[in-house]
N, C-alpha and C positions, 0 to 999 in steps of 0.2 A: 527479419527481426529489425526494429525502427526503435529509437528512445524519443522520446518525447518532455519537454521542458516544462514543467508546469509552474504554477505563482510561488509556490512552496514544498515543491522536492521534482521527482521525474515520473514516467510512466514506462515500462519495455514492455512492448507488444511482442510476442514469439509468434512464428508460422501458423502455429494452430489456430489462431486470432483471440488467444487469452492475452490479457493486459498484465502487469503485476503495478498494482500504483505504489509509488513510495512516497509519503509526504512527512513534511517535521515542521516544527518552530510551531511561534505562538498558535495556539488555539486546537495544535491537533495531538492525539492521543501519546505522547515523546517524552522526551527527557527534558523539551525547551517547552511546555506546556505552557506553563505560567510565564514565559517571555513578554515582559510589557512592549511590544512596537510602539505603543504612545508617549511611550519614556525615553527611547530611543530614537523617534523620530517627530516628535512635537506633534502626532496626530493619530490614527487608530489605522492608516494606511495598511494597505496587506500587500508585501513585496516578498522577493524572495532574498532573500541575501544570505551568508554562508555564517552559520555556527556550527559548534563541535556537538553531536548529538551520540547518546550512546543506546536510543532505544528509536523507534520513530514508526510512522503511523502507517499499516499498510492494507489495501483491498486488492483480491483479482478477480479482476471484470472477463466474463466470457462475452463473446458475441449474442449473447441470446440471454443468460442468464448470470446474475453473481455467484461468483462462488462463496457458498456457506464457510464459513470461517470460524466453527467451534461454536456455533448461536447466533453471528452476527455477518454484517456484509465486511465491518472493517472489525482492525484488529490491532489496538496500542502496544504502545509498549515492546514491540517487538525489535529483537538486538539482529545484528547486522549479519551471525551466522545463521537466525532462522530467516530472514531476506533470502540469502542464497539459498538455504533448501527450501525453502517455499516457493521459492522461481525457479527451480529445476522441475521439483514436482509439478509447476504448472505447464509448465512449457514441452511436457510430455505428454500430457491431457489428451486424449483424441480429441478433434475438434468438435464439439456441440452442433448436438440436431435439434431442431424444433420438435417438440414434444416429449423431448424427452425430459428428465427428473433433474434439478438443479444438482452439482455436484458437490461435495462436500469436501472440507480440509480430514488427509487421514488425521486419527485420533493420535498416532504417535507425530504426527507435525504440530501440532496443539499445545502453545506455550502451558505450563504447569507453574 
């Protein structure tokens, strides 16, 4: 299991080789959506830096295929106890075989 630093939140790769990506602030599906960085930093730059978020933006990546996430690849708006069950759920995953059927978020893990 590795985390990984990205421009705008992190990524945990589990064994299976599923990813879970977490990203926030300006520009992505969160709580800091409408965060102006040009107001904040005298230009439209894309960094990462630390605010308080209470929703933020997530995808899990398989090795071969995304995982469907309720119609979409990513998924806003999601608070910090469905993160954790959505990365348990993924990190249990059998690993992805080529040809097989893209897999899907269960319907009870599907923000309402």
């Amino acid at each position: 299991m590795s985390f990984e630093h990205t421009k705008h939140g992190y990524s945990l790769t589990f064994p299976n080789g599923y990813c879970l990506s977490v990203q926030f602030g300006a520009y992505h599906y969160g709580s800091n959506r409408s965060l102006k960085l040009d107001m904040l930093l005298g230009s439209d730059e894309q960094i990462f830096f630390c605010t308080e978020e209470t929703t933020v933006e997530i995808a899990v990546i398989g090795p071969i295929h995304w995982v469907d996430l309720g119609g979409d690849e990513v998924m806003g708006w999601v608070t910090a106890q469905q993160v954790l069950d959505i990365g348990l759920w993924a990190s249990q995953l059998p690993p992805q075989v080529a040809g097989e059927p893209r897999v899907s978020l269960p319907d009870d893990l599907v923000p309402r």
